[in-house]
C-alpha positions as CSV (number, residue, x, y, z in Angstrom):
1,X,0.0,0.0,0.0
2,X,1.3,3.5,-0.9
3,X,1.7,6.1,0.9
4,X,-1.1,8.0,0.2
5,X,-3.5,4.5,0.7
6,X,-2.2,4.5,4.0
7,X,-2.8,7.8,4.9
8,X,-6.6,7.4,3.9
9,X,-6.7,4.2,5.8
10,X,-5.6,5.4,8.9
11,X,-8.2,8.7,8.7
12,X,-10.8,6.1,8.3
13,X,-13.5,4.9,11.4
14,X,-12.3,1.6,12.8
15,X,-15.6,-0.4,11.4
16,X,-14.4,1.3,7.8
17,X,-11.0,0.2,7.9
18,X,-12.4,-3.5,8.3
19,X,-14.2,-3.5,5.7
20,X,-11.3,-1.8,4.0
21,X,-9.5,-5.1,5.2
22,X,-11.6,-7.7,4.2
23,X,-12.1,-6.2,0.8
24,X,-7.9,-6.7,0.9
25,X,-9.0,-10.3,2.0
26,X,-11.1,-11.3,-0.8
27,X,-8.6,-10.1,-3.1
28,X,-5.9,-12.5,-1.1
29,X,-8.1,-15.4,-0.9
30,X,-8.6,-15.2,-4.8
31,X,-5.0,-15.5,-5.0
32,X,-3.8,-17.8,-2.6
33,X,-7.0,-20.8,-2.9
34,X,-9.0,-22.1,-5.7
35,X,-11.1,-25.2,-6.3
36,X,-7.6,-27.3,-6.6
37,X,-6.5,-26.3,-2.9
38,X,-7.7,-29.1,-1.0
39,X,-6.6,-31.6,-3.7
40,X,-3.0,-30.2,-3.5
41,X,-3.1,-30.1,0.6
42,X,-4.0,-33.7,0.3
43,X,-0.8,-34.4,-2.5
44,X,1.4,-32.5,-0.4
45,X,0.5,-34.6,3.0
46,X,0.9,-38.1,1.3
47,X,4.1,-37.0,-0.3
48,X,5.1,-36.6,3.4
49,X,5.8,-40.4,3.2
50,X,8.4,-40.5,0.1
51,X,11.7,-42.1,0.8
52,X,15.0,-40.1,0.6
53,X,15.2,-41.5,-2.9
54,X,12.1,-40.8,-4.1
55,X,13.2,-37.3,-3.3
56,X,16.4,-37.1,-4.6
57,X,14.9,-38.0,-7.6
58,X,11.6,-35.8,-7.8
59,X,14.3,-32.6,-6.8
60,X,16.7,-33.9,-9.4
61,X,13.9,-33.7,-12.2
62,X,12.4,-30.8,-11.0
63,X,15.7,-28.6,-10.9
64,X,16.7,-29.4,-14.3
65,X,13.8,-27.6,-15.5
66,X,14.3,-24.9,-13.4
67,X,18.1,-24.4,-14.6
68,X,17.1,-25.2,-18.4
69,X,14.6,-22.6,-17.9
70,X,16.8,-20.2,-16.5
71,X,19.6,-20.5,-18.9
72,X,17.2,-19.9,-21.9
73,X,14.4,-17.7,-20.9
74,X,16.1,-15.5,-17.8
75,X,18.0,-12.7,-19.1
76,X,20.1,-12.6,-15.9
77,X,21.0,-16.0,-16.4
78,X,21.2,-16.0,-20.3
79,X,23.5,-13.4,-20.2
80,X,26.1,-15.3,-17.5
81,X,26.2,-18.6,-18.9
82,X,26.8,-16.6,-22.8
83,X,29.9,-14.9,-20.7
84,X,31.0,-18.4,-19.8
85,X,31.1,-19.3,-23.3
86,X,32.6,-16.4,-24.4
87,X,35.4,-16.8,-22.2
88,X,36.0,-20.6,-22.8
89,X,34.5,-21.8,-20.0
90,X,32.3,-24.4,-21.9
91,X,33.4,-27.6,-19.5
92,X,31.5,-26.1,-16.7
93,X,27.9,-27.7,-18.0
94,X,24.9,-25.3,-16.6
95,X,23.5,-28.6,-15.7
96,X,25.9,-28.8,-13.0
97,X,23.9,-26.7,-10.0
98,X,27.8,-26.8,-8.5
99,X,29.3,-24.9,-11.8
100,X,26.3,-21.6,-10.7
101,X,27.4,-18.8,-9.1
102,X,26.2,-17.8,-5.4
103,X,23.7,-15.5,-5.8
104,X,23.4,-11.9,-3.6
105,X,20.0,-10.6,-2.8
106,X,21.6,-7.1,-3.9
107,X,21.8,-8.5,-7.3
108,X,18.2,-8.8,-7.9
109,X,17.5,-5.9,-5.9
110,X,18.9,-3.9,-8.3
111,X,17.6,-5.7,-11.5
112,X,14.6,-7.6,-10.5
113,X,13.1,-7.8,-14.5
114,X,16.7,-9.7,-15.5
115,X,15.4,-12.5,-13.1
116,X,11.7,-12.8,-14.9
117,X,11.4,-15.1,-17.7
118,X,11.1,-13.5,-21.1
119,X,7.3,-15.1,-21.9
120,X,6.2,-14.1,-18.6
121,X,3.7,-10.4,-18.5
122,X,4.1,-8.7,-15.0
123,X,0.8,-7.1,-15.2
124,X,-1.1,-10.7,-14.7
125,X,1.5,-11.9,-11.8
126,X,1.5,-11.4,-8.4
127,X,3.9,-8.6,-7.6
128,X,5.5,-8.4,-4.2
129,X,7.8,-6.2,-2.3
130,X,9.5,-6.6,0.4
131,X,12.1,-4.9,2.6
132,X,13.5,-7.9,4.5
133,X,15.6,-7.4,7.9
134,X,17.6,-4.5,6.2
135,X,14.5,-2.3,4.8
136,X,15.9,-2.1,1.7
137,X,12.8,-3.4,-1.2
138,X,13.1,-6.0,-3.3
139,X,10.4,-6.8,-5.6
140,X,9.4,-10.1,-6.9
141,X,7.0,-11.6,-8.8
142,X,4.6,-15.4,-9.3
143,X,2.3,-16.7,-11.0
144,X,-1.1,-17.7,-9.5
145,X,-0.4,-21.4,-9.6
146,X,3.0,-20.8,-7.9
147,X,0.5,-18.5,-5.0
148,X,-1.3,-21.2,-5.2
149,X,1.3,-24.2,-4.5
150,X,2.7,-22.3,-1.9
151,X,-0.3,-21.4,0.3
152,X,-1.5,-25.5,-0.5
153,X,2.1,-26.4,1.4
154,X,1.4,-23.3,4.4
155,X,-2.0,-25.0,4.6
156,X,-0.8,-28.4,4.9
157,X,2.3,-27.8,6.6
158,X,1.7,-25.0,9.5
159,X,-2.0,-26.0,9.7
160,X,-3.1,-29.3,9.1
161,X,-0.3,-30.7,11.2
162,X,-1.7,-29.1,14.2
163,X,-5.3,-29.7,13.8
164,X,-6.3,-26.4,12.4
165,X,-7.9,-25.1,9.2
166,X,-7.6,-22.0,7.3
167,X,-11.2,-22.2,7.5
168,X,-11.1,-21.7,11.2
169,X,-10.9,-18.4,12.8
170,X,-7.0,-17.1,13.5
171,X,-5.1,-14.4,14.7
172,X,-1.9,-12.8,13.4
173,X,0.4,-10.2,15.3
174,X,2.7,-8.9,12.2
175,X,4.3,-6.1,10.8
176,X,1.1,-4.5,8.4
177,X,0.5,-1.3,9.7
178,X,-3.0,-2.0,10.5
179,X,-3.2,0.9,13.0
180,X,-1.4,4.1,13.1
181,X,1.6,4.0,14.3
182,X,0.8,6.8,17.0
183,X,-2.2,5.1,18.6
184,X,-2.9,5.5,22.1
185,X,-6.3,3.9,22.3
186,X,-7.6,0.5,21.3
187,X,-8.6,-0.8,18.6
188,X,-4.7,-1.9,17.8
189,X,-6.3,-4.6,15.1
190,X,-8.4,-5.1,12.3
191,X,-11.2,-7.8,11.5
192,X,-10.8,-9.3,7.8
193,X,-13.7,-11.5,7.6
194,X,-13.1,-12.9,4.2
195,X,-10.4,-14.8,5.7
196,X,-11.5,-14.7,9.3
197,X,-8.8,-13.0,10.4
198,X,-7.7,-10.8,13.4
199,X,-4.6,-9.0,12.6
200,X,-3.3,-7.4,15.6
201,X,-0.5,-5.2,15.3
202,X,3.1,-5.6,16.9
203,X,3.8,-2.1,17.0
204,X,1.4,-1.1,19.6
205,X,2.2,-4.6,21.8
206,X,3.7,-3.3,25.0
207,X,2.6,-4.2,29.0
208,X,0.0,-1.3,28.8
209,X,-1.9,-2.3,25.6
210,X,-1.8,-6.1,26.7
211,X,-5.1,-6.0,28.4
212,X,-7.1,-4.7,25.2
213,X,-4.9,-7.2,23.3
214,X,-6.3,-10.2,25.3
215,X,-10.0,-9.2,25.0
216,X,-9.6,-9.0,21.8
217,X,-8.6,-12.7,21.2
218,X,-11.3,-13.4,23.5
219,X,-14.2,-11.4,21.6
220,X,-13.2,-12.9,18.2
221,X,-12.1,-16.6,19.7
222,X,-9.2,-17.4,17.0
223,X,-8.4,-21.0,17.9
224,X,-4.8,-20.1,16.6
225,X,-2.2,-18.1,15.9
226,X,0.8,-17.2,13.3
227,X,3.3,-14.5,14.9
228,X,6.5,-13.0,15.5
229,X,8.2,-14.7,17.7
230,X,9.0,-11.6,20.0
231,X,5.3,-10.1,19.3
232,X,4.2,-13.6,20.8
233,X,6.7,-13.5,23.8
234,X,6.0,-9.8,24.7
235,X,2.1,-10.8,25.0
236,X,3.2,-13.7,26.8
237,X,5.0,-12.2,29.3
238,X,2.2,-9.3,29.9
239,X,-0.6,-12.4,30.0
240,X,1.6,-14.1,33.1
241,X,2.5,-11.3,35.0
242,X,-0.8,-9.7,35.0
243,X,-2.8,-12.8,35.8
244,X,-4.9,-13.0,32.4
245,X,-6.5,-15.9,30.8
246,X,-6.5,-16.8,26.9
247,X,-8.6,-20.2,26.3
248,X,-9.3,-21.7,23.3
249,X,-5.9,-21.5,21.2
250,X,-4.5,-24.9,19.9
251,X,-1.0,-24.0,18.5
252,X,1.0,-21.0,18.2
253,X,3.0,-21.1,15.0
254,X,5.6,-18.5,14.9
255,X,7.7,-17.1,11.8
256,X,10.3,-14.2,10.5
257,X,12.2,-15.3,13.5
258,X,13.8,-17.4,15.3
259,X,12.0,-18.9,18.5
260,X,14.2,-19.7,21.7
261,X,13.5,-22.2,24.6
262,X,13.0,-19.6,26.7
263,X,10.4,-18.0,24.3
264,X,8.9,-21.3,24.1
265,X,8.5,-21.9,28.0
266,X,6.8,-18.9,28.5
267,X,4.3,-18.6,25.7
268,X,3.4,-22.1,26.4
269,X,2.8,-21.1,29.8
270,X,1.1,-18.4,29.4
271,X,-1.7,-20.0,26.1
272,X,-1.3,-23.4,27.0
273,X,-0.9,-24.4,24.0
274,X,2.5,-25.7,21.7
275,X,4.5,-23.4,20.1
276,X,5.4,-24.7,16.2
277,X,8.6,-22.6,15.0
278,X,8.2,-22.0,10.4
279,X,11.0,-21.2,8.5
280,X,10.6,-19.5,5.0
281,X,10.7,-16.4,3.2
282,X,8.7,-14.4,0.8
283,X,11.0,-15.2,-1.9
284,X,9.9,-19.0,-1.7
285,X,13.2,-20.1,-2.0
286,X,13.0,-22.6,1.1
287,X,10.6,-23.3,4.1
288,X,10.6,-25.8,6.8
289,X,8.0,-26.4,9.6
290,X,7.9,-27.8,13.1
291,X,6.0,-31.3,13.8
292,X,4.3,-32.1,16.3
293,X,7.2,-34.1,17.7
294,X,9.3,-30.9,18.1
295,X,11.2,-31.5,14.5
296,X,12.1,-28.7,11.9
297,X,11.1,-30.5,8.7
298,X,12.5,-28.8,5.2
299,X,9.9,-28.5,2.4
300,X,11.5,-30.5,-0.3
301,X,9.2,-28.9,-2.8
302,X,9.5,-25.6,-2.3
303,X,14.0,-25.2,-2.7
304,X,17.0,-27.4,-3.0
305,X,19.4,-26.0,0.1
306,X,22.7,-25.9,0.4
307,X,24.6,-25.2,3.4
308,X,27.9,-23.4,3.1
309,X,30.9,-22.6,5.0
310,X,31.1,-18.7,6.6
311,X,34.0,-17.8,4.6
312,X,34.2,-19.5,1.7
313,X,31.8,-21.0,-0.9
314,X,32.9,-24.6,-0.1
315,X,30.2,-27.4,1.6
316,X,30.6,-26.8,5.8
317,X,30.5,-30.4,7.5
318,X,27.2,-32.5,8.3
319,X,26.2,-31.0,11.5
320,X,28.1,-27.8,11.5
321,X,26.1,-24.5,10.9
322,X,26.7,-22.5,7.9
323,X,25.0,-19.9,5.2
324,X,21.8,-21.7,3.7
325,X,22.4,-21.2,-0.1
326,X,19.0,-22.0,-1.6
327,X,17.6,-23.0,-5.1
328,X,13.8,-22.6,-5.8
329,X,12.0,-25.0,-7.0
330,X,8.0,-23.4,-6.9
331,X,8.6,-20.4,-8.9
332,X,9.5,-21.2,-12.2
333,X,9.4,-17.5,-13.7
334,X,11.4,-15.6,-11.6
335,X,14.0,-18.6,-10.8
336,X,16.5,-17.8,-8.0
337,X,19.4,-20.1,-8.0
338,X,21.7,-21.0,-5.6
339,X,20.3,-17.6,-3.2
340,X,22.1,-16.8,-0.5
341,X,19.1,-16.0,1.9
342,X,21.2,-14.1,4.6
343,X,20.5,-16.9,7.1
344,X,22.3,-19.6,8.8
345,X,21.6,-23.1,10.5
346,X,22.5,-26.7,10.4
347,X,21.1,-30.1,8.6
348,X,20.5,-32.7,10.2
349,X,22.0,-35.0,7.2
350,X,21.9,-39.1,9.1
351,X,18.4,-39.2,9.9
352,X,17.3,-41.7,6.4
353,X,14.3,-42.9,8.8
354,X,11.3,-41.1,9.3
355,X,10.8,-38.7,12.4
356,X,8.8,-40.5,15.3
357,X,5.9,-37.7,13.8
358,X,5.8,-40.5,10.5
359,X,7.0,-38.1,8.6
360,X,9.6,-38.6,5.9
361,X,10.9,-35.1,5.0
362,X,14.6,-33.8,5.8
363,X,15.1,-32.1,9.1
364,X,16.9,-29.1,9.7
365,X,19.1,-29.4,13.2
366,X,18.6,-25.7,13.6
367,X,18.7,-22.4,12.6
368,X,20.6,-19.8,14.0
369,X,19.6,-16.6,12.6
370,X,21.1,-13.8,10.4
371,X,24.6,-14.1,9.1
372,X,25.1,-10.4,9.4
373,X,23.9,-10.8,12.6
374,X,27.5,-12.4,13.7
375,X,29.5,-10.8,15.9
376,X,32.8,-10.1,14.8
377,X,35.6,-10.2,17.0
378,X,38.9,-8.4,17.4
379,X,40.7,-11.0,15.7
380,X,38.3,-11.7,13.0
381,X,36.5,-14.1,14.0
382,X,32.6,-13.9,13.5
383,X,30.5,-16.1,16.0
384,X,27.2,-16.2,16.7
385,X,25.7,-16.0,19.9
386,X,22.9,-17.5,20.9
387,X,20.1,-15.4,23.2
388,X,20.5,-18.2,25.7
389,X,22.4,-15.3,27.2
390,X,19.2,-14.3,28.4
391,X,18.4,-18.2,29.8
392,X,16.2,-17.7,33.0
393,X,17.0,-14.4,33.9
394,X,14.4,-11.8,34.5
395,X,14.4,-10.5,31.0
396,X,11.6,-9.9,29.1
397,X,13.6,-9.1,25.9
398,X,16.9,-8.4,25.5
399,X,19.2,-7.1,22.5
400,X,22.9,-6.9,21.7
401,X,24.5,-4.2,19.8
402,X,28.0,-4.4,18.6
403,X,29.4,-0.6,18.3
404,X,33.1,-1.9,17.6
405,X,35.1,-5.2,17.6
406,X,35.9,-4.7,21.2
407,X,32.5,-2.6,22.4
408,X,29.2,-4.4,22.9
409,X,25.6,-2.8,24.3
410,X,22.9,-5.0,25.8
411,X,19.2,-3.4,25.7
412,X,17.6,-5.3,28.5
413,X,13.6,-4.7,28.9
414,X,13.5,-5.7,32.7
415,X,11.2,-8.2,34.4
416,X,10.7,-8.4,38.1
417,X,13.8,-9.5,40.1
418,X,16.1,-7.4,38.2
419,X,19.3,-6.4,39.6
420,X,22.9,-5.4,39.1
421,X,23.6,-9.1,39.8
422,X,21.7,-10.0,36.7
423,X,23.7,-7.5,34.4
424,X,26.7,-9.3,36.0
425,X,25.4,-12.5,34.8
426,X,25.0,-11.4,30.9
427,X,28.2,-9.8,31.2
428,X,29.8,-13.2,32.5
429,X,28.1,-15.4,30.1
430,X,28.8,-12.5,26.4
431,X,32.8,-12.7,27.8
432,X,32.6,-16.6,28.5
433,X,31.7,-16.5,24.8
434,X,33.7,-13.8,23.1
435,X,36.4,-13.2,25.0
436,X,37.8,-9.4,26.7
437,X,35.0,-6.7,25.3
438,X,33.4,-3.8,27.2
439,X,30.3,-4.6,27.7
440,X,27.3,-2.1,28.6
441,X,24.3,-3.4,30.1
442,X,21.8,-0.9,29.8
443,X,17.9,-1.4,30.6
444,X,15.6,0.4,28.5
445,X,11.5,0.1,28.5
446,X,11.3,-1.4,25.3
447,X,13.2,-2.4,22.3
448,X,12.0,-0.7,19.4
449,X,10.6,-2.3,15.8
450,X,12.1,-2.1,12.3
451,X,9.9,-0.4,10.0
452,X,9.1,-4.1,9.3
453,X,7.7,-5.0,12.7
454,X,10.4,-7.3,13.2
455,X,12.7,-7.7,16.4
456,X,16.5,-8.3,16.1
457,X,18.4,-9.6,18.7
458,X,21.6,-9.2,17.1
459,X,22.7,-6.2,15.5
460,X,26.1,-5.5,14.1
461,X,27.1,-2.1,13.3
462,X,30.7,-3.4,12.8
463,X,31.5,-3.3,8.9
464,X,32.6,-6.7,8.3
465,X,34.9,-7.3,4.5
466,X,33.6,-10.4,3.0
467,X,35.6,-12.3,1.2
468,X,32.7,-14.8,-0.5
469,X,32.6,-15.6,-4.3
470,X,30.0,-13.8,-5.9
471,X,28.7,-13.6,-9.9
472,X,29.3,-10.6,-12.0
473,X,27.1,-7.3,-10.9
474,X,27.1,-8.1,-7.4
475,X,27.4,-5.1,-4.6
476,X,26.6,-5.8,-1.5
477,X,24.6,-8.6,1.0
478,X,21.5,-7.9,1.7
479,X,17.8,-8.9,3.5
480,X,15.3,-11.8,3.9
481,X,11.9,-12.7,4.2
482,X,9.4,-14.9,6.1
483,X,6.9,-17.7,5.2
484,X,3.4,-16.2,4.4
């Protein structure tokens, strides 16, 4: 929505704007379901049992489309692989995924149309944009059977699993500036009944507003809920301390961040009900989902991943985190190969059986957030470090900002039992892990949003020189996205 859209919105009478947003829902709906939806739910849950090689075999076939595709109707692509010939470089066989370039989110930032197929007409796709973790926009574009596909697999996969429709009533704390920003006064949501929906927004969620937050969920009765992982926490944390009750919500789903035990424990707690961490990004270049059982399963039909080492462009070891380079495999016209999606995590590469769940898919170990999120030390090294900083202390969020290699500050919104001891204790535990740094505890009454509504618990202000391969026309890293 533009600027001016927005504006109007926001002027409007809160029964306006939700009408305003379920006219936005219809539109979505159209796009994301059709008459084919439940037929593709049910294909995508039965292809849960595949073996490994069935797989390997279905990514295999599918990828060598994609790359055929690439290399003769994607300008971007055309116009590499042409280079390659031109050079002499004929023995590395575009068929190869191995012989492609690691690709920079900068790079189609700045040229997004050399990344759409040639036969493709923007005007009839879906056109998003997006600003990622860095607000910088990126624009992309699918087709409706892609939308479709994708929001079959969400359905399926963050849904289904955990008993739950799209049918059903739900609730979503995001980053859509559904109310103004400058709000004092409930209502901090808006009702799209096309989808039954109750967005509530995460830039208004703070101890005050949790109260009108609550009564909310209870007057609209979602029976669950897809959110931020630190929207979640913070409503969490108001719901235990002031004594309120939420019934009715059977799994809280949580994206565009990482969720931590901690995080876990407490919105458990305080909904009684699980907590389901997604992985994806609105590129559709990968996505994986927590079971029932407490596993991260990849989508197999959605990216090929490949995990790489910090440094270099070489394979890190089975186990060992590294940059996930992804491949897509859903969207055909504006094919992203080998991505580097700006975050990190592990595969889980032994487990051939199927998780206790029944389940067949792949399993990631873990993710571990963004890779320009690492801290980097004096010495060079760049580590990440985990909020487990945080593990049991009376913290309701905390944040760490690196101002040079030897200067870290810790935003610390405190809980009750705070105390100079406790600053001692994150101290301890960011030295235990990085070695001599000043370190500035500071508490603050909240931690503020990106523009995105999105909470980062690491952020480097330290200009790190990379030293990763990257094609011709690169500049600079860049951003990533979240499942939809």
């Amino acid at each position: 929505m533009n600027d001016s859209l927005l504006k109007l919105y926001h002027s409007l009478p809160y029964p306006v704007r939700c009408l305003a947003a379920t006219a936005r829902g219809y539109q979505l709906r159209w796009w994301r379901y059709g008459p084919e939806t439940d037929h593709l739910v049910e294909e995508a849950l039965e292809r849960e049992s595949w073996s490994p090689e069935k797989w390997k075999a279905w990514q295999e076939e599918r990828l060598q489309f994609i790359l055929h595709r690439a290399v003769t109707k994607v300008p971007y692509y055309r116009e590499f692989w042409t280079r390659q010939k031109a050079e002499g470089r004929r023995q590395k066989a575009w068929k190869d995924l191995g012989n492609w370039p690691v690709l920079k989110k900068e790079d189609v930032r700045a040229d997004p149309r050399a990344f759409l197929a040639n036969d493709c007409e923007p005007r009839r796709m879906w056109c998003e944009h997006t600003s990622g973790t860095t607000y910088k926009p990126l624009t992309l574009w699918f087709n409706r059977d892609c939308v479709h596909a994708w929001f079959a697999l969400c359905e399926a996969r963050l849904r289904r699993w955990h008993g739950v429709t799209r049918h059903d009533t739900w609730g979503m704390i995001g980053g859509q500036i559904v109310t103004p920003v400058h709000a004092q006064n409930p209502p901090f949501w808006v009702w799209n009944a096309a989808m039954r929906q109750l967005y509530l927004s995460s830039y208004h969620l703070n101890p005050q507003n949790a109260r009108a937050y609550v009564e909310a969920i209870r007057r609209y009765g979602p029976n669950h809920l897809i959110c931020y992982s630190s929207a979640v926490t913070s409503l969490a944390h108001a719901v235990e301390t002031n004594g309120l009750n939420i019934d009715g919500i059977r799994v809280v789903v949580t994206n565009a961040e990482p969720v931590f035990p901690w995080q876990r424990n407490l919105v458990q707690s305080a909904f009684g009900a699980p907590v389901r961490e997604s992985y994806g990004m609105v590129e559709i270049a990968s996505a994986a989902s927590e079971c029932p059982n407490g596993r991260l399963h990849f989508w197999p039909e959605v990216g090929f991943l490949e995990l790489l080492q910090d440094d270099t462009d070489r394979p890190a070891k089975n186990g060992v985190a590294g940059r996930l380079i992804c491949t897509g495999l859903l969207n055909a016209d504006m094919p992203l190969i080998r991505y580097e999606v700006g975050d990190r995590g592990a595969i889980d590469g032994n487990g051939a059986g199927p998780c206790a769940c029944g389940r067949r898919l792949p399993v990631l170990q873990r993710l571990e957030g963004r890779t320009n999120d690492l801290i980097t030390t004096r010495d060079g090294r760049r580590i990440y470090i985990p909020t487990a900083v945080f593990h049991e202390l009376p913290v309701v969020e905390g944040q760490i900002v690196q101002e040079a290699t030897d200067s870290l500050r810790v935003n610390v919104v405190a809980a009750a039992g705070y105390s100079a001891r406790t600053a001692a204790l994150i101290t301890e535990r960011l030295k235990g892990r990085i070695g001599p740094v000043r370190i500035h505890v500071e508490t603050v009454t909240e931690i503020p949003r990106g523009p995105n509504g999105k909470f980062r618990a690491v952020v480097s202000q330290v200009t790190q020189q990379s030293s990763l391969s990257r094609p011709v026309g690169a500049v600079l890293p860049a951003a990533t996205g979240s499942p939809g």
